[in-house]
MDAnalysis code that builds the backbone (N, CA, C; Angstrom):
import MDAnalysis as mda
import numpy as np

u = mda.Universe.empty(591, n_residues=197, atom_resindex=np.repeat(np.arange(197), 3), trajectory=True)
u.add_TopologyAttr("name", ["N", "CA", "C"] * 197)
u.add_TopologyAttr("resid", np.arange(1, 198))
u.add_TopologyAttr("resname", ["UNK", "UNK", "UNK", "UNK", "UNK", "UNK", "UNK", "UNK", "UNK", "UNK", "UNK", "UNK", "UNK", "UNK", "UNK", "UNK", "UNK", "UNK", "UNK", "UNK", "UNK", "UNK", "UNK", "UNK", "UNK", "UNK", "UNK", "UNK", "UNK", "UNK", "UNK", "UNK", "UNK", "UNK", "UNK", "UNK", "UNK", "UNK", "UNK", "UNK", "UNK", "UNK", "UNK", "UNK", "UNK", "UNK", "UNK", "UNK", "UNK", "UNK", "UNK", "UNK", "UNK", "UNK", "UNK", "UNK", "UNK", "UNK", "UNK", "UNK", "UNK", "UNK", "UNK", "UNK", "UNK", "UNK", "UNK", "UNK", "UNK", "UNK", "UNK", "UNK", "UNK", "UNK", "UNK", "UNK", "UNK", "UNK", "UNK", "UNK", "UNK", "UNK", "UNK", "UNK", "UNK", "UNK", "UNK", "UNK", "UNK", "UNK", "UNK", "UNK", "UNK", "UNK", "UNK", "UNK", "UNK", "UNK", "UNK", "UNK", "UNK", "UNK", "UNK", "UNK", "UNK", "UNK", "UNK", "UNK", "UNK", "UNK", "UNK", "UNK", "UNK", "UNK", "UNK", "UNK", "UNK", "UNK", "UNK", "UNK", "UNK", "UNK", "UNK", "UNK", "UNK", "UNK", "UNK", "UNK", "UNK", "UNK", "UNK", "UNK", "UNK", "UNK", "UNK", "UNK", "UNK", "UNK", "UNK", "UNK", "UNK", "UNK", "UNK", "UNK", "UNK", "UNK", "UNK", "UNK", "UNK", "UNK", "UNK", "UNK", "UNK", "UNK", "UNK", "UNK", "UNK", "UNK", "UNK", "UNK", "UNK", "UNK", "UNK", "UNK", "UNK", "UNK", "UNK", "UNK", "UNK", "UNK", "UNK", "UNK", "UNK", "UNK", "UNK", "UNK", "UNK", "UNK", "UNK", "UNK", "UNK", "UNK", "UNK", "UNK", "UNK", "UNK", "UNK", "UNK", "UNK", "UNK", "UNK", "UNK", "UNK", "UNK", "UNK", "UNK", "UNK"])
u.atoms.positions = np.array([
    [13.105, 34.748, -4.160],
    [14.110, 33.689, -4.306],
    [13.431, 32.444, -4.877],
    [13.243, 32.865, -6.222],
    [12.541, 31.144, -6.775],
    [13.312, 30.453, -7.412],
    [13.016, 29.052, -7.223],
    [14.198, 27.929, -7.877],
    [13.608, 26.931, -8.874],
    [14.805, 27.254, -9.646],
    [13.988, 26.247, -11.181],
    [14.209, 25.003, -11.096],
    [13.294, 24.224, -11.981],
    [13.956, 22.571, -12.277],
    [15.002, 22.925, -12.602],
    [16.094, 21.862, -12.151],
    [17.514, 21.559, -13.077],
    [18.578, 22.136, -11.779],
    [17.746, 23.339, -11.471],
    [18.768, 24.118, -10.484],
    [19.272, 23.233, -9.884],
    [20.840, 23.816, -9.095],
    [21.502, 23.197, -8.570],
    [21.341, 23.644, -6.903],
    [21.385, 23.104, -5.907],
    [20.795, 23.454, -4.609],
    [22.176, 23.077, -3.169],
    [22.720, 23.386, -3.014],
    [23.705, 22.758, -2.156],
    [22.969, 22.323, -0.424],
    [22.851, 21.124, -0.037],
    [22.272, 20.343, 0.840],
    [23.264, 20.987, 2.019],
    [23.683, 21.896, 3.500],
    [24.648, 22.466, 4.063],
    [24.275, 21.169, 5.211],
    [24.518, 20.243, 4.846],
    [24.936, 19.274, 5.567],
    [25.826, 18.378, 5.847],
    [26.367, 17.605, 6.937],
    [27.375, 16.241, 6.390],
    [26.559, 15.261, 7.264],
    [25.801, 15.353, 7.457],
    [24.770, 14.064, 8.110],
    [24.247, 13.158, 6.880],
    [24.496, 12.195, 6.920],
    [24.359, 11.231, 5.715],
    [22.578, 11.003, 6.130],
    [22.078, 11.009, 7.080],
    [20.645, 10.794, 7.325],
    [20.139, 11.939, 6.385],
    [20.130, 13.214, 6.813],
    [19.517, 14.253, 6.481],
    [19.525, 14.089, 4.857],
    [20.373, 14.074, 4.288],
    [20.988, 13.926, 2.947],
    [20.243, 12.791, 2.433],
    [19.646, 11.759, 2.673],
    [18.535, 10.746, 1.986],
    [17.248, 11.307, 2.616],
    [16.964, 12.048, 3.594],
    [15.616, 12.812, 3.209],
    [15.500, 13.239, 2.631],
    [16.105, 14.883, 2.474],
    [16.516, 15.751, 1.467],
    [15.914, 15.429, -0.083],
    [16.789, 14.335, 0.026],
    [16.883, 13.952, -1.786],
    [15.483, 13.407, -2.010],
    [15.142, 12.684, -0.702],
    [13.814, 12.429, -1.061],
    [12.295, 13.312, -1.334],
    [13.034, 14.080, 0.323],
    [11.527, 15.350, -0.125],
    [11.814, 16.312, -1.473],
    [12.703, 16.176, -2.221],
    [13.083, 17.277, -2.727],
    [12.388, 16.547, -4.280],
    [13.130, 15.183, -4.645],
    [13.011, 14.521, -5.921],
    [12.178, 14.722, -6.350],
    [10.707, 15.722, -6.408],
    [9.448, 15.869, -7.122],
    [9.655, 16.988, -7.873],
    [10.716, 17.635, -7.329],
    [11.052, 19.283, -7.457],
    [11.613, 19.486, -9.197],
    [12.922, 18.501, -9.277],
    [13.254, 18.161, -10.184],
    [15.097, 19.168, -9.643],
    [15.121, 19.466, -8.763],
    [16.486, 20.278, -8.007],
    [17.564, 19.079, -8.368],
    [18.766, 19.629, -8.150],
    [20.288, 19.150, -8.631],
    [20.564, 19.629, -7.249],
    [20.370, 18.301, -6.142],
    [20.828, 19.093, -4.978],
    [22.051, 18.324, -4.766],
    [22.669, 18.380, -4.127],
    [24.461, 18.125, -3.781],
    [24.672, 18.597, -2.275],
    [25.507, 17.361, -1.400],
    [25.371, 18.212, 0.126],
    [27.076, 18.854, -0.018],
    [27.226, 19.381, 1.396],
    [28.277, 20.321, 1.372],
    [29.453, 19.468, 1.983],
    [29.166, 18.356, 2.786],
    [30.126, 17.533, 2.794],
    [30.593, 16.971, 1.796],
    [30.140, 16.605, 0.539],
    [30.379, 15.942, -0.653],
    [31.010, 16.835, -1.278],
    [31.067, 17.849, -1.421],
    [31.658, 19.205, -1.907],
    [33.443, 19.254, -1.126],
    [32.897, 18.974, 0.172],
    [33.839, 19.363, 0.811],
    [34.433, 20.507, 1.815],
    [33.334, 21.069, 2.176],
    [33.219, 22.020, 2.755],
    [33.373, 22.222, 4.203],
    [33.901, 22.933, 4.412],
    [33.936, 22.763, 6.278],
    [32.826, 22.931, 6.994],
    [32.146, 22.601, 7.805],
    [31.100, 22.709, 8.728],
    [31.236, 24.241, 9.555],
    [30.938, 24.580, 9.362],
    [30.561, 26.671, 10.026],
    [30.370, 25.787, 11.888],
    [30.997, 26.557, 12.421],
    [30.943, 27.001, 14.131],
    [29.195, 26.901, 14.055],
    [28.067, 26.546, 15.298],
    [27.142, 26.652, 15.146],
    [26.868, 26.534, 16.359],
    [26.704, 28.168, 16.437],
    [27.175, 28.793, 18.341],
    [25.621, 29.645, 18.189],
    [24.802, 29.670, 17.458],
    [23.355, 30.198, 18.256],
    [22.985, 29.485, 19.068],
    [21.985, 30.481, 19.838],
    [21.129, 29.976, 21.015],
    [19.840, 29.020, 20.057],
    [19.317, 29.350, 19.041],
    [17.998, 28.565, 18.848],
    [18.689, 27.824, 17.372],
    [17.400, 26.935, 16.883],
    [17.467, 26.633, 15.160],
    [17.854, 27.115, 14.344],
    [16.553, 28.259, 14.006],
    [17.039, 29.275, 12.996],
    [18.140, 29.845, 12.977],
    [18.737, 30.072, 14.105],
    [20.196, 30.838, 13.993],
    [21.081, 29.856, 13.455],
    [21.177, 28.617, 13.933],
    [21.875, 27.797, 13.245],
    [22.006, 27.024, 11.813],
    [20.554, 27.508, 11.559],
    [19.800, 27.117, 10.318],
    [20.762, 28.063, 9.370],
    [20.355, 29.005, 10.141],
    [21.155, 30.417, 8.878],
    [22.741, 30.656, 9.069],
    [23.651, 30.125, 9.771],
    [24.391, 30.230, 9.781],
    [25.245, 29.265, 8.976],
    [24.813, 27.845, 8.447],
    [25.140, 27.046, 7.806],
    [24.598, 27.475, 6.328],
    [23.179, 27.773, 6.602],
    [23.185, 27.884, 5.028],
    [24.057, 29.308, 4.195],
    [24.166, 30.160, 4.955],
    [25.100, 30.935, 4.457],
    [26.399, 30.643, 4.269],
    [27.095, 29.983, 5.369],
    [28.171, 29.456, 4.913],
    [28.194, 28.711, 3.708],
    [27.479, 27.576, 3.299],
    [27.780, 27.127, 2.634],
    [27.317, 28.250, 0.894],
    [26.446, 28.961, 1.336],
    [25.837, 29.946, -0.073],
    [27.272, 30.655, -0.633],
    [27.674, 30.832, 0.506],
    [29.040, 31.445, 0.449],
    [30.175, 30.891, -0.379],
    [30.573, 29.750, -0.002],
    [31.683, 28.813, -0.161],
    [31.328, 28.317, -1.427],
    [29.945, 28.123, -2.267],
    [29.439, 27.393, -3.321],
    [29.469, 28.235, -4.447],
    [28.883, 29.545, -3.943],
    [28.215, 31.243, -5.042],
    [27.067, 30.310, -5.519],
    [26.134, 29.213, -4.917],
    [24.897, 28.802, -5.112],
    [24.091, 29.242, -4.026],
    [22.555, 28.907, -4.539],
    [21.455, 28.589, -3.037],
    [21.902, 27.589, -2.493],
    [21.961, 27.512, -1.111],
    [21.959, 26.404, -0.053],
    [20.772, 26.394, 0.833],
    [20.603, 25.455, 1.126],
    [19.633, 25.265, 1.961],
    [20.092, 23.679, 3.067],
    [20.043, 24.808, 4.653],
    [20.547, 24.205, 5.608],
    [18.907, 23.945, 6.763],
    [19.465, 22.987, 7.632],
    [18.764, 22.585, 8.627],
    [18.996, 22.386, 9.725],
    [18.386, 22.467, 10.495],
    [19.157, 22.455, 11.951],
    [17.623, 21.994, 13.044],
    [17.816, 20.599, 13.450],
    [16.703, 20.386, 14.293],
    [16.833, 19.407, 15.612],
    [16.086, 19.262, 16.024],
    [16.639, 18.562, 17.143],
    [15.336, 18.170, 18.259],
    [16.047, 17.323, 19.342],
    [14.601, 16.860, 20.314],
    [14.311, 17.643, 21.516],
    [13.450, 18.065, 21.397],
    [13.214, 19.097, 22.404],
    [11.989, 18.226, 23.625],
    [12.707, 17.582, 25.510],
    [12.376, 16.332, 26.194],
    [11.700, 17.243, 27.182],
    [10.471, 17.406, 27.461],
    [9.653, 18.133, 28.577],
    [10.207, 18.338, 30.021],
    [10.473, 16.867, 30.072],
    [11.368, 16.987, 31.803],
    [12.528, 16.764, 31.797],
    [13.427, 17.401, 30.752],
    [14.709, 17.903, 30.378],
    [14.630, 19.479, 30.739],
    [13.649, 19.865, 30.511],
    [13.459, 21.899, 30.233],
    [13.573, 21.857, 28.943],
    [13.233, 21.389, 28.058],
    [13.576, 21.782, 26.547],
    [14.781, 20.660, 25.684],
    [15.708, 20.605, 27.010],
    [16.889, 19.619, 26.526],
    [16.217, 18.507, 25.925],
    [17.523, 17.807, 25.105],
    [18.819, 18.233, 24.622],
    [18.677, 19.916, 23.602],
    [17.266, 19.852, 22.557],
    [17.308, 20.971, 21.744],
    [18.384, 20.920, 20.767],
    [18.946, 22.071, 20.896],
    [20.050, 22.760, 19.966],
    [21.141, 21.616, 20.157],
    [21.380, 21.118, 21.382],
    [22.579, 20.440, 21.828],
    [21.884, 18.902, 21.331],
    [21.223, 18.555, 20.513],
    [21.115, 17.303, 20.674],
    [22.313, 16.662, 19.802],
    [22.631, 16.844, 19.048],
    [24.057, 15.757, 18.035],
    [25.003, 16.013, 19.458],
    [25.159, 17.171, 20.053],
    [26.718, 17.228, 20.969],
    [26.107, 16.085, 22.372],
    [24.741, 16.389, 22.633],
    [23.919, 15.319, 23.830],
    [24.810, 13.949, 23.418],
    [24.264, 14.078, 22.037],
    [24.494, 11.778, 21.987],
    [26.015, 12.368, 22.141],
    [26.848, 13.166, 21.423],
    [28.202, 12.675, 21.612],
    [28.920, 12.661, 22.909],
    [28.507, 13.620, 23.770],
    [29.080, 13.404, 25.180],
    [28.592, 12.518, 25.646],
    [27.361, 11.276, 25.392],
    [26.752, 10.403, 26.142],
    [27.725, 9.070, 25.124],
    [28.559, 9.366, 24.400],
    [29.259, 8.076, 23.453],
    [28.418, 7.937, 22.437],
    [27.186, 8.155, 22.106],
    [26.702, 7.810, 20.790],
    [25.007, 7.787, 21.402],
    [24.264, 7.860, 19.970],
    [22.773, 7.571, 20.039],
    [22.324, 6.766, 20.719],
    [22.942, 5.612, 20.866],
    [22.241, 4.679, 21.469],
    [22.558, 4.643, 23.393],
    [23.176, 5.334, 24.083],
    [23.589, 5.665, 25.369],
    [22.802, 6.854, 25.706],
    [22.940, 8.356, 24.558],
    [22.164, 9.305, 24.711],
    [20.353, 8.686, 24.485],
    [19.545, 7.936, 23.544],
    [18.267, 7.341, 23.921],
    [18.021, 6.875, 25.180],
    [19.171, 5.922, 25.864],
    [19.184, 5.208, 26.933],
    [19.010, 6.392, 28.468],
    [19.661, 7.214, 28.515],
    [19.888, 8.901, 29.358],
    [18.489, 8.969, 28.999],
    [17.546, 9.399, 27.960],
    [17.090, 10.081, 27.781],
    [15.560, 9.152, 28.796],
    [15.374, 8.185, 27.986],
    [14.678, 7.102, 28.504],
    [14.420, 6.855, 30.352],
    [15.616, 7.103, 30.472],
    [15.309, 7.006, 32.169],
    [15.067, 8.061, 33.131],
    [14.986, 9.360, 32.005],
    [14.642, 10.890, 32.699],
    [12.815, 10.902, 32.122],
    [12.765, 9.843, 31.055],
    [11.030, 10.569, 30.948],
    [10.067, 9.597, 31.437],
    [10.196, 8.671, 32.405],
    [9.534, 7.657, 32.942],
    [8.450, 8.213, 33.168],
    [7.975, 9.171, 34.021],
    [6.998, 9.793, 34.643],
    [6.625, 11.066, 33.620],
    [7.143, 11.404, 32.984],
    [6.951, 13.055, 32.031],
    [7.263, 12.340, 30.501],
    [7.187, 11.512, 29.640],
    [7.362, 11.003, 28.251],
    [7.284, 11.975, 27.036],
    [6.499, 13.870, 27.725],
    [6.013, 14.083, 26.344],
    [7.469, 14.706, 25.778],
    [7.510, 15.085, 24.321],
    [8.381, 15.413, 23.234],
    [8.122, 16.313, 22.314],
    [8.943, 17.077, 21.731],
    [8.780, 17.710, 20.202],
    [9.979, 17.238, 19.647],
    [9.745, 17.087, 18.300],
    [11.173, 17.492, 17.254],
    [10.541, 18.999, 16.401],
    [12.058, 19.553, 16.502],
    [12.069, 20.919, 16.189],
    [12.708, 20.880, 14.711],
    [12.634, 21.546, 13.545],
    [13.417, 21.541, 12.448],
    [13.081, 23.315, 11.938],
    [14.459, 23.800, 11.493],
    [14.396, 25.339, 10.840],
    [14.954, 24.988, 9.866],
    [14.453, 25.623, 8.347],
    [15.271, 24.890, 7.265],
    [15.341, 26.856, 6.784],
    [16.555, 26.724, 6.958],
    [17.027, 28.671, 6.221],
    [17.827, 28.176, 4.722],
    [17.389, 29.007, 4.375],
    [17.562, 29.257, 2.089],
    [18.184, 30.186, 2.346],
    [19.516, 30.350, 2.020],
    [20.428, 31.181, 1.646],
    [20.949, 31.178, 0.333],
    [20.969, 32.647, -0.481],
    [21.259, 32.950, -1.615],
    [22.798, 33.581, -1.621],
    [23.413, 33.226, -2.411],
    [24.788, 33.912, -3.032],
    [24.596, 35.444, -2.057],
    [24.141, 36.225, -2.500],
    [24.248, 37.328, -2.011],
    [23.723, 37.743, -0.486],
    [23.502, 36.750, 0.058],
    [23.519, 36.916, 1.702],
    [21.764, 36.760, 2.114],
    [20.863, 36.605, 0.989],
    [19.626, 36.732, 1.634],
    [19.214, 35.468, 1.766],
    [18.281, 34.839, 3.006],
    [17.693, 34.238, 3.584],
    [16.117, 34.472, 4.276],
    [16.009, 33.147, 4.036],
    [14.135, 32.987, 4.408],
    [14.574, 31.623, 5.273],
    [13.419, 31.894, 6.067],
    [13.777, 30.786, 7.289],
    [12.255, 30.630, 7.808],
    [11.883, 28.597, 7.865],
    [10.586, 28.119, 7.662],
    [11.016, 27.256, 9.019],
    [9.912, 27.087, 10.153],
    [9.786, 26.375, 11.290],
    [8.945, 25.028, 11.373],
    [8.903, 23.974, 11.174],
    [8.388, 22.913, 11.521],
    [8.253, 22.236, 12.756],
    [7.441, 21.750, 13.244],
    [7.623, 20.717, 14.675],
    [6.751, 19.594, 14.903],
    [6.990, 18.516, 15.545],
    [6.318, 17.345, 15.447],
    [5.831, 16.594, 16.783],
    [4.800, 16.892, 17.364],
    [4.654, 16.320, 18.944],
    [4.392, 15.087, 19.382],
    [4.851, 15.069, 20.352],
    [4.650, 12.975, 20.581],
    [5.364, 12.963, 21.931],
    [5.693, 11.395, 21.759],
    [6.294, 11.296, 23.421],
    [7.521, 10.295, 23.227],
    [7.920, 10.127, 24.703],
    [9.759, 9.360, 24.347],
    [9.018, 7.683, 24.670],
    [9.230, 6.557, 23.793],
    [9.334, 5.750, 23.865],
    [9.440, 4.878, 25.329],
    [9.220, 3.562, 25.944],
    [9.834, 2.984, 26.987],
    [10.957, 2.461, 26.709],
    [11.379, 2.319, 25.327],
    [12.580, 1.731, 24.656],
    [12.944, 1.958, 23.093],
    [13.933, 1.970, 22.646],
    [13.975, 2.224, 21.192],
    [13.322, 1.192, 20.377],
    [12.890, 1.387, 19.568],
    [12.220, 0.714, 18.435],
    [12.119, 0.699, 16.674],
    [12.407, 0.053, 16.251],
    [12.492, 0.333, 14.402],
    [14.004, 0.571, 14.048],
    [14.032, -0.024, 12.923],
    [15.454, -0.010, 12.622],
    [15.764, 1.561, 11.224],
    [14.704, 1.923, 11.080],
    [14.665, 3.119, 10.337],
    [15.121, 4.123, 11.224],
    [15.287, 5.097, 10.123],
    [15.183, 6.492, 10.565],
    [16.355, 6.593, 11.158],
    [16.986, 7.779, 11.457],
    [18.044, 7.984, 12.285],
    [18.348, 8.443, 13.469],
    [19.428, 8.986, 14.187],
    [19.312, 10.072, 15.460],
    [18.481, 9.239, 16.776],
    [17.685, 10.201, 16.722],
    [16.293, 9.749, 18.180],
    [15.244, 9.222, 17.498],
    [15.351, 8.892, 16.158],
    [13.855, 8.769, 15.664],
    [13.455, 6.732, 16.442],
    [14.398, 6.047, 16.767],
    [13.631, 4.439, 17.531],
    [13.381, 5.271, 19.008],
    [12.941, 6.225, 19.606],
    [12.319, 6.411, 20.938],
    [11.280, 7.392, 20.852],
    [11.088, 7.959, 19.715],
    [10.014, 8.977, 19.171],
    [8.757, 8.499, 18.921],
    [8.070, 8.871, 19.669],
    [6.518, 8.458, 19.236],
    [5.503, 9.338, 18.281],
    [5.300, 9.862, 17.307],
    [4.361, 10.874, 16.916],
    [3.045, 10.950, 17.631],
    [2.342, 12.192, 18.032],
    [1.400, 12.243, 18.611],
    [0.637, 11.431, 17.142],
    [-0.467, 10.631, 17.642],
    [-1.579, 10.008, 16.524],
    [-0.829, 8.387, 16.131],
    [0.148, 8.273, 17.002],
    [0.343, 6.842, 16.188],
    [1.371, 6.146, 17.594],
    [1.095, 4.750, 17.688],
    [1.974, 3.735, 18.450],
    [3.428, 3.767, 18.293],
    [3.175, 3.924, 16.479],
    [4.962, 3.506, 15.871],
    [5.718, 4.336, 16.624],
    [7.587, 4.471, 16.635],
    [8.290, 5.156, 16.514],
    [8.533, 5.594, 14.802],
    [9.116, 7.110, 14.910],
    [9.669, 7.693, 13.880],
    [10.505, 6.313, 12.973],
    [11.302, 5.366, 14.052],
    [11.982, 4.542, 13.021],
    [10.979, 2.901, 12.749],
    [10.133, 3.092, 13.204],
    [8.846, 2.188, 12.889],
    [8.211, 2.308, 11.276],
    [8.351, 3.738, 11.475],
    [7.272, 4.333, 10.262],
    [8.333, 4.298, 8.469],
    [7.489, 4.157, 7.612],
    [7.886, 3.926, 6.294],
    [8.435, 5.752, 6.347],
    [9.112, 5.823, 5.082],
    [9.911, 7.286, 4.797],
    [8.628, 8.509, 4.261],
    [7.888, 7.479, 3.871],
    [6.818, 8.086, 2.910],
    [5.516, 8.982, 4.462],
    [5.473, 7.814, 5.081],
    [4.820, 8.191, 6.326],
    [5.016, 9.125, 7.365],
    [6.268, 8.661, 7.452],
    [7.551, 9.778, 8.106],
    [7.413, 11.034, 7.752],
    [7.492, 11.879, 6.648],
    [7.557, 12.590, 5.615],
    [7.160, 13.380, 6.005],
    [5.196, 12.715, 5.981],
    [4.542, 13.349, 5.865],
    [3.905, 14.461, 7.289],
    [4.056, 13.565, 8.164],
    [3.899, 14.222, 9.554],
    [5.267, 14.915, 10.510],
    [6.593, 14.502, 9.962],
    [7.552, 15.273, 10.645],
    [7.988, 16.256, 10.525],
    [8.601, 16.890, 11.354],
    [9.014, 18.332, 11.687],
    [9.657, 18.755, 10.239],
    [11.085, 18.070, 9.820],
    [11.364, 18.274, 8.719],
    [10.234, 18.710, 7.688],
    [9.611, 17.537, 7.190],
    [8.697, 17.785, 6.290],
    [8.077, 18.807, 6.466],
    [7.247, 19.228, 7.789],
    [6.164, 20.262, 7.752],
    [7.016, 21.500, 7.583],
    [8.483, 21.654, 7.889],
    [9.453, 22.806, 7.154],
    [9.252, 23.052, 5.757],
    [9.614, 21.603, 4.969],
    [10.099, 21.609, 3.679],
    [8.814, 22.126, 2.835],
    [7.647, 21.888, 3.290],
    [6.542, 21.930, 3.037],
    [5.986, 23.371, 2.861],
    [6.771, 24.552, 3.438],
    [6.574, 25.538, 3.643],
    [7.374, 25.970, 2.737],
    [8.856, 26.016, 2.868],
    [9.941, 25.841, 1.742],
    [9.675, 26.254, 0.317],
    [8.848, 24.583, 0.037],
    [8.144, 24.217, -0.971],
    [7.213, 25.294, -2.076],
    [6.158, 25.321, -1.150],
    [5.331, 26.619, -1.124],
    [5.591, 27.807, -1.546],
    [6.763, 28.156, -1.148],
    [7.618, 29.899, -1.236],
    [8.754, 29.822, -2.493],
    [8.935, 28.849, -2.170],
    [10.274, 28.826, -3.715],
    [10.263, 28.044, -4.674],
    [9.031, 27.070, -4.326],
    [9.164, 25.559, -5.894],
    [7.780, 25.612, -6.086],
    [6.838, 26.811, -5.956],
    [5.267, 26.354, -5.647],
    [5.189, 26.456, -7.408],
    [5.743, 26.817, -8.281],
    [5.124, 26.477, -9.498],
    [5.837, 25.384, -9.957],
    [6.902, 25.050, -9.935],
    [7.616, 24.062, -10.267],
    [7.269, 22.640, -10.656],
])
């Protein structure tokens, strides 16, 4: 499944965050990527137990709905003295907590004593004809005493990367990039389908 300059790439997202990474990790590539909300597309049910399942269930949908490659993502914060939580459930976490900034606040007063963290990211490539490759990234660190940085989106003002003070929304995009879960996906991605490009 290799992808040329020019190609057109459908983004199986409607997260306006994800969608200015995207464009960013991608812009070296020389890809015509387009997300699936902009298209118009309905958002696929996203009833797996892990990432990848959800990874691949979007990007097929949308491979589907387009007759292009899509390439979907699906990641989330995975809180030590949660058990793993939020995980898979983190967008539905903030929404039953009213929003990001109530779900940070929840989250904040469960890791007082236990702070450590991952962010998890599965980025699955789905082709027109049903095939998929699916790349795992993750990023370790700990939960903040409070949110911080006006960057970044989601959980990234309570995210600490292991190796640095900042939060995720502390850090420049370029910095970000380079050490987060996303990235160390795309990076793999990269490798398998744009490595001559």
């Amino acid at each position: 499944m290799r992808l040329e300059r020019g190609q057109r790439l459908v983004i199986a997202t409607h997260n306006p965050g994800k969608v200015v990474e995207f464009a960013a990790l991608l812009a070296p590539y020389g890809l015509d990527c387009v997300a699936s909300g902009a298209l118009g597309f309905q958002e696929p049910e996203e009833n797996a137990a892990d990432f990848a399942g959800n990874a691949r269930i979007k990007a097929l949908a949308a491979a589907r709905d387009s007759g292009l490659f899509a390439l979907a993502d699906d990641s989330g914060l995975m809180v030590a003295a949660m058990g793993g939580a939020p995980g898979v459930r983190s967008a539905r976490f903030a929404a039953d907590c009213g929003g990001f900034a109530a779900a940070m606040t929840a989250i904040i007063e469960r890791t007082r004593e236990e702070p450590r963290a991952a962010f998890a990211c599965a980025l699955c490539l789905a082709a027109p004809d049903g095939t998929t490759a699916t790349y795992l990234g993750f990023c370790h660190g700990r939960i903040a005493d409070a949110p911080r940085g006006a960057g970044g989106f989601g959980y990234d003002p309570i995210f600490i990367p292991h190796g640095d003070d900042r939060s995720f929304a502390e850090l420049s995009k370029t910095e970000k990039n380079a050490i987060s879960h996303r990235g160390r996906a795309l990076r793999q991605f990269v490798a398998a389908h744009l490595g001559d490009v």
